[in-house]
C-alpha positions in Angstrom: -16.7 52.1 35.9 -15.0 55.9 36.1 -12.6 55.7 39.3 -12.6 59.4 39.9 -16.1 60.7 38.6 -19.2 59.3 40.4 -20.9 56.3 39.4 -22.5 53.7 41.8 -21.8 50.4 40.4 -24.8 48.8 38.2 -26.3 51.8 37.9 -26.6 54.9 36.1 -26.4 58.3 37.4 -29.4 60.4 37.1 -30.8 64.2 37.7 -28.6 65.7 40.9 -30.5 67.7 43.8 -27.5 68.6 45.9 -27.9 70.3 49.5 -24.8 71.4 51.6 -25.8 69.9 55.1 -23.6 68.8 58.1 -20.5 69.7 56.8 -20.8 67.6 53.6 -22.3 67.9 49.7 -25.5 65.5 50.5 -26.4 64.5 46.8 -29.4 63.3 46.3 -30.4 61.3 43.2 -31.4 58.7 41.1 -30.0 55.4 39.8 -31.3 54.4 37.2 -30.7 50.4 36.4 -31.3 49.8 32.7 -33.6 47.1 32.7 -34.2 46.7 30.0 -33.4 50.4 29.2 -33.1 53.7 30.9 -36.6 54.6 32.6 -36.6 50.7 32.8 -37.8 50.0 36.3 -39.0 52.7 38.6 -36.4 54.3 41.4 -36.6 56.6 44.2 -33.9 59.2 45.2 -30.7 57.4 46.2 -28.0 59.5 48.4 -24.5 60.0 48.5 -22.2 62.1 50.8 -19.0 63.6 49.8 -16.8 66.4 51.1 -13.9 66.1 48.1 -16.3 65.0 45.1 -13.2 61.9 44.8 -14.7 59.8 47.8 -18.5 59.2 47.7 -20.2 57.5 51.0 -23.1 55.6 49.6 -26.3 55.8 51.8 -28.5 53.6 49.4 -32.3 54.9 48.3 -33.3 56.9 50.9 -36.6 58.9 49.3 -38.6 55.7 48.1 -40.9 55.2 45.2 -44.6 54.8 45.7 -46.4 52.1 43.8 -47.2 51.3 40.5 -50.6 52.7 41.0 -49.3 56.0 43.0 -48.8 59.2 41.9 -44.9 59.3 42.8 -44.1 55.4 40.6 -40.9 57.1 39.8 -40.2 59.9 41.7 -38.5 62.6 39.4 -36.0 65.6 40.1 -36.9 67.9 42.8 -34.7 70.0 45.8 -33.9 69.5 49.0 -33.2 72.6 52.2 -33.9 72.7 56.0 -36.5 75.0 57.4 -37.9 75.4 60.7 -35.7 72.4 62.2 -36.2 70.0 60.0 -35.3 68.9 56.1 -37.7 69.4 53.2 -37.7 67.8 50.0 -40.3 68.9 47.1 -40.1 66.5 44.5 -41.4 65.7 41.3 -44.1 62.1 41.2 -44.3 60.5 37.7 -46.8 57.8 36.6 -46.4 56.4 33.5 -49.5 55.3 32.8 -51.3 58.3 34.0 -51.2 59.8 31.2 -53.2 57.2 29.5 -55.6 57.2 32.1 -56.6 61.0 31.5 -54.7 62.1 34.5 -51.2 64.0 35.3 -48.5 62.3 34.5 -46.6 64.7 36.7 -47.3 66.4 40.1 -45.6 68.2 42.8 -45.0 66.5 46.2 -43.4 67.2 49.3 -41.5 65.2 52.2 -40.1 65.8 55.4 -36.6 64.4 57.2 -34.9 64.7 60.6 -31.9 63.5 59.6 -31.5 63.4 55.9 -31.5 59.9 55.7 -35.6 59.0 56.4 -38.2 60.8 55.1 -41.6 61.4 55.9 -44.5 62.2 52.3 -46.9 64.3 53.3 -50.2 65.3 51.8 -50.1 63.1 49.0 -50.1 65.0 45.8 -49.0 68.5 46.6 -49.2 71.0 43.4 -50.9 69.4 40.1 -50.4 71.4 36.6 -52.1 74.6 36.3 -54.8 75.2 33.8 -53.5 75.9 30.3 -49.8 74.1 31.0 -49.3 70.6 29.9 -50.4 68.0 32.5 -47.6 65.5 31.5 -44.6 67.7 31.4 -44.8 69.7 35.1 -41.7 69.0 37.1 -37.8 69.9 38.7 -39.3 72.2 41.3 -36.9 74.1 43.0 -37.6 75.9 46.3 -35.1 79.2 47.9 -35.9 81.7 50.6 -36.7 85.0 49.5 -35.5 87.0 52.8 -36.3 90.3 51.6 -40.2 89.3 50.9 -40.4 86.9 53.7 -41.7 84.1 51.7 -40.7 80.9 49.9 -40.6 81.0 46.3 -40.7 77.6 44.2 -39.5 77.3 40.8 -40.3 74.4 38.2 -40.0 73.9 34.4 -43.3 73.5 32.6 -44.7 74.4 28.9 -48.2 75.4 27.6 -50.3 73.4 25.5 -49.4 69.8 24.5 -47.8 70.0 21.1 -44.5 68.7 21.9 -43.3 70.5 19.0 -44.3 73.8 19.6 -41.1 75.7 22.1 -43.7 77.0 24.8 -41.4 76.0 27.6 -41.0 78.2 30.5 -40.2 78.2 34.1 -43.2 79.1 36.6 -43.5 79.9 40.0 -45.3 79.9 43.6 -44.4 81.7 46.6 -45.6 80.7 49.9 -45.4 81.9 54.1 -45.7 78.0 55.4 -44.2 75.8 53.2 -47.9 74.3 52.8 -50.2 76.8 51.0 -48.9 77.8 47.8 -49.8 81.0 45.4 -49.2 80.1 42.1 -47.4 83.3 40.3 -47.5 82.4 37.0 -44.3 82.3 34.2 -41.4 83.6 36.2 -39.3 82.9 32.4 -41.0 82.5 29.6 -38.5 83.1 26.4 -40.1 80.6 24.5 -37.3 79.4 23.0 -37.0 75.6 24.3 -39.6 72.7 23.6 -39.7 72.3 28.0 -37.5 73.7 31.1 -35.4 71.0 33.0 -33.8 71.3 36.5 -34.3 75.1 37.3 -31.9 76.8 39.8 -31.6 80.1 41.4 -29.2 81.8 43.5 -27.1 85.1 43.9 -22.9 85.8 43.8 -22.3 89.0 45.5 -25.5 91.8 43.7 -26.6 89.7 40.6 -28.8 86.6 40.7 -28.2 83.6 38.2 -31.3 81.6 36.6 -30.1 77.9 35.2 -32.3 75.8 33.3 -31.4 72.8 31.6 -33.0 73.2 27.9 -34.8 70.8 26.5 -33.9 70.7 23.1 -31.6 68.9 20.8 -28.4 71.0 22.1 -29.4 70.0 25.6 -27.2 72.4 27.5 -27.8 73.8 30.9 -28.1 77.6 30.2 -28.5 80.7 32.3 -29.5 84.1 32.3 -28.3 86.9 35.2 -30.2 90.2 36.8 -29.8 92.5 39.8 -33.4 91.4 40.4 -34.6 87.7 42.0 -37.9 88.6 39.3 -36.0 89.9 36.5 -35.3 90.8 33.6 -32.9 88.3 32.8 -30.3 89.3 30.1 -27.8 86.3 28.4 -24.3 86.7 28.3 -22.4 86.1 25.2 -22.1 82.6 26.5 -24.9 81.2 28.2 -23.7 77.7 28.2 -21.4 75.9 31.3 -20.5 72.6 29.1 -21.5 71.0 25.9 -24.4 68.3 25.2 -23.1 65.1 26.9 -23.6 67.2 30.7 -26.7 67.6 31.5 -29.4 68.8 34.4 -26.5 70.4 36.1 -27.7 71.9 39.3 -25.6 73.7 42.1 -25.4 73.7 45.4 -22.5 76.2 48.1 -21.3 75.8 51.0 -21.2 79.4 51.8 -17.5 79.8 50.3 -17.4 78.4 47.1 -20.3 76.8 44.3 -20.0 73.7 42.4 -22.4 72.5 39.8 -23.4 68.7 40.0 -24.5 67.5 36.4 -24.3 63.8 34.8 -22.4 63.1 31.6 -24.4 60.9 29.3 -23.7 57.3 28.3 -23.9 56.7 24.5 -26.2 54.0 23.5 -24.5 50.3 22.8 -21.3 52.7 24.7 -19.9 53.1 21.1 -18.8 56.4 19.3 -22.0 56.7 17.0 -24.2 55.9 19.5 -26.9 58.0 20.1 -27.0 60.1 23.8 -28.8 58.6 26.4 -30.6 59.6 29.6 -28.2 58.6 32.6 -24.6 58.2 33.1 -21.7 59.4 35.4 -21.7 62.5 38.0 -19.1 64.9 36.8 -18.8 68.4 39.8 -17.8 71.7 38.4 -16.4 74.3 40.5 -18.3 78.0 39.4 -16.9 81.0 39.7 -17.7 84.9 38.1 -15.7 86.6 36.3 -15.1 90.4 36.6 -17.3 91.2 34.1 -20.7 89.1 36.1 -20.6 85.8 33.6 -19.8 82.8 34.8 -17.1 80.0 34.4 -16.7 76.5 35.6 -13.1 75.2 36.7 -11.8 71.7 37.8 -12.4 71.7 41.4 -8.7 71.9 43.9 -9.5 68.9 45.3 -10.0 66.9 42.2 -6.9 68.3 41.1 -4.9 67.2 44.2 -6.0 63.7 44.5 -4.3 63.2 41.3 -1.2 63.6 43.2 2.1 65.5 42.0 2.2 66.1 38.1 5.1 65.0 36.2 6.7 66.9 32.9 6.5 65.5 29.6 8.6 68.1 28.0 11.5 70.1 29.2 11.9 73.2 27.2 9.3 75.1 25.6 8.7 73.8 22.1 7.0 75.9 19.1 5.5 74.3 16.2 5.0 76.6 13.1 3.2 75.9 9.8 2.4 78.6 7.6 0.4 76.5 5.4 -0.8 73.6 6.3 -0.2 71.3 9.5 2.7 70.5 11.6 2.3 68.2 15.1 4.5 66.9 17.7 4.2 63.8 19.8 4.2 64.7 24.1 4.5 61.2 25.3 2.5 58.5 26.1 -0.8 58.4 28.1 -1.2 56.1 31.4 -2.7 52.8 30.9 -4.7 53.4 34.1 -6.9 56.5 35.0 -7.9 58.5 35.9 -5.6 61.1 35.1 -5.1 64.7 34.5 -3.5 66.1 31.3 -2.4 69.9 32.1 -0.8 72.5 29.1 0.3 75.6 29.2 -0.5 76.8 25.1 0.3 80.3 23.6 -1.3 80.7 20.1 0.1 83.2 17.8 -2.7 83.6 15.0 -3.3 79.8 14.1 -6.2 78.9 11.7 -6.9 76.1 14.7 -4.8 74.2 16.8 -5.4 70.7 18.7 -5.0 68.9 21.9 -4.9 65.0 20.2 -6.1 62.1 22.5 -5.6 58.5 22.3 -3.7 58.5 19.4 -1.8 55.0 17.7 2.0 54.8 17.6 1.5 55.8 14.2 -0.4 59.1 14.5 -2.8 58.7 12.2 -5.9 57.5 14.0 -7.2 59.1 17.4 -9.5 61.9 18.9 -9.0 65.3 19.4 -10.3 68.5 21.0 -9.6 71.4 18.5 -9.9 75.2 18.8 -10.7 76.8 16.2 -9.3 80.0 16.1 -11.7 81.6 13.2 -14.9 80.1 13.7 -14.5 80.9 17.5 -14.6 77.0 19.2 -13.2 74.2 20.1 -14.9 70.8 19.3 -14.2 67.6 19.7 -14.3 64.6 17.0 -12.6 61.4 16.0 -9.1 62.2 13.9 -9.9 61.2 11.2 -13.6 61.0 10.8 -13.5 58.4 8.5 -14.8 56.0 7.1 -17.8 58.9 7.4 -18.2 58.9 10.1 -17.1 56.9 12.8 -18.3 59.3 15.6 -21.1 61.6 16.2 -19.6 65.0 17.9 -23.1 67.0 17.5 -23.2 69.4 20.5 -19.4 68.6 21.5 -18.5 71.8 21.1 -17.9 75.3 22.9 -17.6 78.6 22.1 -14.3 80.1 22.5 -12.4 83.3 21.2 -8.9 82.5 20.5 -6.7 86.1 21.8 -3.4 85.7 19.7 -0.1 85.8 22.1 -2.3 85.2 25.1 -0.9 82.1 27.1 -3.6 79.6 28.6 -3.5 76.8 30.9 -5.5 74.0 29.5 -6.4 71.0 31.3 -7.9 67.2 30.5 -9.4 64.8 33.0 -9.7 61.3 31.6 -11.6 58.8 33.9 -13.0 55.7 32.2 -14.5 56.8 29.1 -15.0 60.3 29.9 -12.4 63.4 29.0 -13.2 66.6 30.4 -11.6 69.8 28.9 -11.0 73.0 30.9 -10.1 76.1 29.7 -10.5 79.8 30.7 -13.6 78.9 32.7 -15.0 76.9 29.9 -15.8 73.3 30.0 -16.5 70.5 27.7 -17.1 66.8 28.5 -17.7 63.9 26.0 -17.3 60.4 25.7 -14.5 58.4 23.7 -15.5 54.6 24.0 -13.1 53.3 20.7 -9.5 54.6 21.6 -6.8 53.3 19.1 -4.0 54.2 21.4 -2.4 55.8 23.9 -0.6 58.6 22.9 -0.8 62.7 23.3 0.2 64.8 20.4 -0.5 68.5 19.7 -0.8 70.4 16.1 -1.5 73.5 14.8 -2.7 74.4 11.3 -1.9 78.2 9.1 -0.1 79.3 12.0 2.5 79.0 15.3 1.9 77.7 18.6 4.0 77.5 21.9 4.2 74.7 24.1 5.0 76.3 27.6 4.4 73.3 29.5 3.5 69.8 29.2 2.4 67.7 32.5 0.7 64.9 33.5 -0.8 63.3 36.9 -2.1 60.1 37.8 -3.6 58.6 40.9 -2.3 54.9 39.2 -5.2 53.2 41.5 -7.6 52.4 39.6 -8.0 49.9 36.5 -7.9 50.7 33.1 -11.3 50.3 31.4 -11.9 46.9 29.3 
């Protein structure tokens, strides 16, 4: 189990809806137990409270399943917000064999709390699929206040037709006065460009409004798209993306100073290298922010970064490594047994074909793992070093873009808790899984090219376990 990153113990961490509420991040979920599999047995929303996203007070299942005959056998993603006194939560209820039966699969219900903690369904099934959308893929509604019209809108992911195949999804939406009778609006975004729309999210920074939707595709990346308009037109930025394809369903929630996105990082089947992704895994919480320019980036959040305690140096002076053809790397120090633990570099690149941040490595620095940016094709990725016998991992989607300025410094940081690493750069973020690590060791190299080392730290709680 992580020690820093959230995971309740025996379980699995599913799809986040996250609601700021009495002074705390109320995150609302599902645990999913993997018996026999993920999707195994049937679960209900489960909630933990947390005001530093390092301790997690665990309020058990709160939302609770229906029956194996009822609408809501598993009750999928939703949201959750207070109106007129009291908490609401619109949710998602999946049957299994419903589909079978000639009936949604998925429909739209609602529920009703004092006190976060016990809720009240109401109406039975709420909002089934609309004519001409798929009946078994109709879910992750997400409902905001829309002041200026005086009306509830509700968002949810949905695609036309039933040939999975064909990239018809698109995110719809109702409005409503009462929270009771809805209008359905029709496609609120339709770009057709993903197979389905996950985990929808809407809300504004300062004059522009940000859409996220978690795309259901191979790349499985939460994505989002920006206007001065709550309806539009949405325009992409250069890139749309927050983290690669281990984090998923990443929704946000603020609590009226600063915005953190709450999405899982995904276990790897048998937890080995080549495994392949699976649904599930361990709550990892960016903190957003927008840059000047409207786009926005993701940063490890200050209190993450303090309970990590005081970094220490690994290097005194600066060092520069230069190769004009070919590779030249230097050894930082050795990595803590325990984690978790925060890596932090300060990196100037002076017109390197690629450089790389090398994890894990053996005492003999040949075998290890390594993020890598690569100045000329505009990334940085992550793979095992060396990938070989072909291949011992499988790195598809653990990548970002990422333009490499020449003589700009950049502070560079790497969470490792349990089998996670988490890499943050310049507002960009990318998480993946290492299960098979040969060593402990940090090294950096560049290749065609010279890079600084400015600075070289390291800080470690030292209270939790190594993993086995």
């Amino acid at each position: 189990m992580p020690g820093l990153y959230y995971q309740h113990p025996k379980t699995w961490f599913g799809d986040c809806m996250p609601v700021f509420a009495d002074g705390a991040y109320q995150l609302f979920h599902q645990r999913d137990t993997r018996r026999p599999g993920p999707f195994g047995e049937p679960f209900g929303w489960a909630l933990a409270r947390t005001t530093d996203f390092v301790s997690y007070t665990d309020l058990g299942e709160v939302v609770l399943r229906g029956g194996d005959k009822d609408q809501d056998q598993f009750i999928f993603a939703g949201s959750v917000f207070e109106a007129n006194g009291r908490y609401h939560a619109f949710y998602t209820g999946y049957n299994r064999d419903h589909a079978a039966a000639g009936k949604p699969a998925q429909v739209l219900m609602h529920a009703v709390s004092e006190d976060l903690e016990s809720w009240t369904k109401i109406n039975g099934d709420l909002l089934p699929p609309q004519e001409g959308y798929d009946p078994d893929n109709w879910r992750d509604p997400f409902v905001l206040r829309d002041e200026e019209n005086d009306r509830w809108v509700m968002i949810l992911g949905a695609r036309k037709g039933s040939d999975l195949r064909a990239v018809t999804g698109r995110t719809v939406w109702f409005t409503s006065t009462d929270l009771e009778s809805w209008a359905f609006q029709g496609d609120f975004w339709a770009p057709d460009l993903y197979t389905m729309h996950e985990m929808p999210d809407l809300f504004r920074i300062g004059d522009r409004w940000y859409l996220l939707t978690t795309e259901y595709s191979d790349r499985s990346k939460t994505v989002y798209r920006s206007s001065e308009s709550l309806l539009g037109p949405w325009s992409a930025p250069v890139d749309d993306g927050f983290d690669g394809r281990a984090y998923y369903a990443a929704r946000s929630a603020s609590d009226g100073e600063r915005r953190y996105l709450f999405g899982w990082v995904a276990t790897k089947e048998g937890e080995t290298d080549l495994g392949a992704w699976q649904w599930g895994g361990t709550l990892v919480v960016h903190e957003v922010y927008q840059r000047a320019d409207g786009s926005l980036g993701v940063r490890i959040p200050d209190t993450v970064r303090a309970a990590l305690g005081r970094p220490e140096k690994l290097i005194g002076d600066p060092i520069t490594l230069a190769s004009p053809d070919g590779r030249q790397a230097r050894q930082l120090g050795e990595l803590p047994a325990e984690y978790p633990y925060v890596i932090s570099l300060g990196i100037t690149p002076q017109s390197p074909r690629s450089f790389a941040l090398r994890l894990f490595e053996d005492d003999t620095a040949t075998d290890g793992y390594a993020f890598t940016f690569r100045a000329g094709e505009r990334r940085i990725d992550f793979d095992r070093i060396p990938n070989y016998p072909w291949y011992r991992y499988d790195n598809r989607g653990s990548e970002r873009p990422f333009t490499v300025e020449p003589g700009r410094a950049y502070d560079i940081d790497i969470v490792v808790d349990g089998t996670i690493a988490t890499l943050y750069v310049d507002g960009v973020a990318l998480n993946v899984r290492a299960y098979d690590r040969p060593g402990r060791y940090l090294s950096v190299d560049v290749v065609d090219g010279t890079v600084t080392i400015e600075r070289a730290e390291l800080a470690s709680s030292g209270e939790c376990e190594a993993p086995a």
